[in-house]
C-alpha positions as CSV (number, residue, x, y, z in Angstrom):
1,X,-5.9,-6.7,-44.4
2,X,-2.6,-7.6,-45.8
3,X,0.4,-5.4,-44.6
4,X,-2.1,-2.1,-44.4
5,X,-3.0,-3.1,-48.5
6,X,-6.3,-2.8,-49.4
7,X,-7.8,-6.3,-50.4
8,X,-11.1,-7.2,-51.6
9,X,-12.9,-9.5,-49.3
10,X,-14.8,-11.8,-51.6
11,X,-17.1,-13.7,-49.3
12,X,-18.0,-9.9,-47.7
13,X,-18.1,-8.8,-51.0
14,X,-16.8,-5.6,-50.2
15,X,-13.4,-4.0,-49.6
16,X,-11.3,-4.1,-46.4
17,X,-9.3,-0.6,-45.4
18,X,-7.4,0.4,-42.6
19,X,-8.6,0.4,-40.0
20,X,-11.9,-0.6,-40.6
21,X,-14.4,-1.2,-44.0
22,X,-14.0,2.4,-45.7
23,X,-17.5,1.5,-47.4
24,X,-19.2,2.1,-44.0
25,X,-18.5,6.0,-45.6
26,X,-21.5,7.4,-47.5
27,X,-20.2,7.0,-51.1
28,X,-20.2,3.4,-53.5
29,X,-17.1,2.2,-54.9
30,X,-18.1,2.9,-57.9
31,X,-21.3,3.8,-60.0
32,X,-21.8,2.9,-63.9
33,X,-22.9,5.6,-65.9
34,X,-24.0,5.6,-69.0
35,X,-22.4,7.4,-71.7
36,X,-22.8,8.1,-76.1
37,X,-21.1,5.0,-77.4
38,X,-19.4,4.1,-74.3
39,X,-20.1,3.0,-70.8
40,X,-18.0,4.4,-67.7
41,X,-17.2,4.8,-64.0
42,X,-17.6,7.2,-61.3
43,X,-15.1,5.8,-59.0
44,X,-14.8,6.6,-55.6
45,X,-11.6,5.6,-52.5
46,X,-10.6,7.1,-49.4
47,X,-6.9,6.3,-51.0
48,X,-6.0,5.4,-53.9
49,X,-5.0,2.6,-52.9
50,X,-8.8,2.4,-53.1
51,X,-9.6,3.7,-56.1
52,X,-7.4,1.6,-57.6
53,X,-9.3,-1.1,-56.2
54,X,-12.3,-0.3,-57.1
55,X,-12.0,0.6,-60.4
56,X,-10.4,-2.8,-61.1
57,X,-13.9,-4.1,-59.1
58,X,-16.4,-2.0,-61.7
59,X,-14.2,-2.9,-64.8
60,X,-14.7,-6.3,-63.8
61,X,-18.9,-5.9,-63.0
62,X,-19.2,-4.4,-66.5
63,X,-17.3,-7.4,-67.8
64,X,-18.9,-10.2,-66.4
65,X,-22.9,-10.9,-65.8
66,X,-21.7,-13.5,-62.9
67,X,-19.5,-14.0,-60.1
68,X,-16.1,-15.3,-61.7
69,X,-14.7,-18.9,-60.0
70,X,-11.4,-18.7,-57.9
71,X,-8.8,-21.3,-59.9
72,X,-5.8,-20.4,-58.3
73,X,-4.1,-18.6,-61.3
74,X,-2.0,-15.5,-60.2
75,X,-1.1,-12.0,-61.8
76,X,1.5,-9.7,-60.3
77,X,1.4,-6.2,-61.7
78,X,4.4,-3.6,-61.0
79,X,3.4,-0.4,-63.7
80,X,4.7,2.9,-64.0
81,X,3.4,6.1,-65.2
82,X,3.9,9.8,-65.4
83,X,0.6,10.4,-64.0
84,X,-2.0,9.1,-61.6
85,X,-4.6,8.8,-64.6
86,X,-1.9,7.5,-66.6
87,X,-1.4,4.7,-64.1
88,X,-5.1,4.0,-64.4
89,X,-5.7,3.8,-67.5
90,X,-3.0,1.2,-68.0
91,X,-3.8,-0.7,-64.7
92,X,-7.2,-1.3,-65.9
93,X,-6.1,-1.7,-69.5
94,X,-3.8,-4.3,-68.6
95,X,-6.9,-6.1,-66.5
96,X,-8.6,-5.7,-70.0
97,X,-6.1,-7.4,-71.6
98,X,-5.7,-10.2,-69.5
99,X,-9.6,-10.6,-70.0
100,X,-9.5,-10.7,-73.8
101,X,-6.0,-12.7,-74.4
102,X,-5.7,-15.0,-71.7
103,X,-9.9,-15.0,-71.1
104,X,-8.5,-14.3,-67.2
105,X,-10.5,-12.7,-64.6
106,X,-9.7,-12.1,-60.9
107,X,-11.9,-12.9,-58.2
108,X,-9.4,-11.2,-55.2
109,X,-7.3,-7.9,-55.8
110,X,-4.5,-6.5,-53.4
111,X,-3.5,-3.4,-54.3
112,X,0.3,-3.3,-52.5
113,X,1.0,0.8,-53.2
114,X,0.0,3.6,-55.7
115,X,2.5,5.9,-55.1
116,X,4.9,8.2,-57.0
117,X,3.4,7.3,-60.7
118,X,4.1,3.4,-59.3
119,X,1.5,0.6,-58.8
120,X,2.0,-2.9,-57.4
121,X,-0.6,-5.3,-57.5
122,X,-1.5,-8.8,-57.4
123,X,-4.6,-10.3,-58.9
124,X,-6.1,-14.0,-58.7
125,X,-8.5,-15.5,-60.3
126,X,-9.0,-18.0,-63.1
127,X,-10.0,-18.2,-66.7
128,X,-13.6,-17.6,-67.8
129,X,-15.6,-19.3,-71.1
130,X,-15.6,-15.6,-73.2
131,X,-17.4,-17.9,-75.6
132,X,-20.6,-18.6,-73.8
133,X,-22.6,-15.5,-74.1
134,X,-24.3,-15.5,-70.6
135,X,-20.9,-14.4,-69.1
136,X,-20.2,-11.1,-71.0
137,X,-22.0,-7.9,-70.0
138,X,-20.4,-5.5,-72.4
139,X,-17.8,-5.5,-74.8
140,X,-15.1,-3.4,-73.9
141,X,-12.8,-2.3,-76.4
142,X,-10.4,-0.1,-74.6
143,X,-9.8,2.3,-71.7
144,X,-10.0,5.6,-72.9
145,X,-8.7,9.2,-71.1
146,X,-12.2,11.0,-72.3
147,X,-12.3,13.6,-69.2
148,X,-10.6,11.8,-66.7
149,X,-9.2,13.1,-63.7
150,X,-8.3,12.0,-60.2
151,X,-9.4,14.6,-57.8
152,X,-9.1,14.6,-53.9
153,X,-11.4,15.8,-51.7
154,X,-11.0,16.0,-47.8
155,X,-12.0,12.9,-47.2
156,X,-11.7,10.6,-50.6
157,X,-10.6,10.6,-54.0
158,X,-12.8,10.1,-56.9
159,X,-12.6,10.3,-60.7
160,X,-14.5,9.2,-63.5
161,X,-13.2,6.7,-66.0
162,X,-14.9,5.5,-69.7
163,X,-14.4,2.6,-71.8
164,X,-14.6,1.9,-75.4
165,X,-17.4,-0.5,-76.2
């Protein structure tokens, strides 16, 4: 853990939370669903610092078929938004975009603070070969707002989250 951030452990393959792993909870960090002409997430965080996190984690299992390889390249993100979905949708669109124009993919995430519409990130990673086919999963098209909501419960937050394919 980096300064109470949540970071995903890659050689754990799993997220690191204060104070201990939050996935030791009963919930995933995220489940793919299967919807009419898209493909989504249910997304799940005991902050949302987490959710964040995770979200960014199953936007990046639909995307690849493989484990990306670490190349040093990094992405800081500082967005702003009116709203928590808001922030969402362009966190993960921005990961998107990353993915199609610069063919970049992270392998570790550190999600610095979600607060107050406000997200600060860092993402590294390296670029991927979109044109060999084995790689790609799906073909996302966009992030959409088709029923998404963050909700908190008394433990966790969770929302559900669909993409364009």
């Amino acid at each position: 853990m980096i300064d109470g951030s949540p970071v995903l452990n890659q050689e754990a393959g799993f997220v690191k939370s204060e104070p201990a792993f939050f996935m030791r909870l009963s919930m995933e960090p995220f489940e793919i669903i299967d919807h009419t002409a898209d493909i989504g997430l249910r997304v799940n965080g005991r902050t949302l610092e987490d959710l964040f996190l995770n979200a960014a984690l199953g936007l990046r299992d639909l995307l690849l078929c493989q484990k990306p390889q670490e190349s040093g390249m990094k992405r800081d993100f500082a967005l702003e938004a009116s709203t928590d979905e808001e922030l969402l949708v362009d966190w993960l669109g921005d990961i998107l975009y990353s993915y199609e124009v610069e063919s970049f993919i992270f392998t570790d995430c550190r999600i610095v603070k979600v607060t107050g519409g406000c997200l600060k990130a860092s993402l590294t990673g390296g670029k991927v070969d979109k044109s060999d086919d084995s790689i790609s999963k799906y073909d996302i098209k966009a992030v959409t707002f088709h029923d998404l909501a963050i909700r908190k419960t008394k433990d966790f937050y969770t929302c559900t989250v669909y993409f364009d394919v």
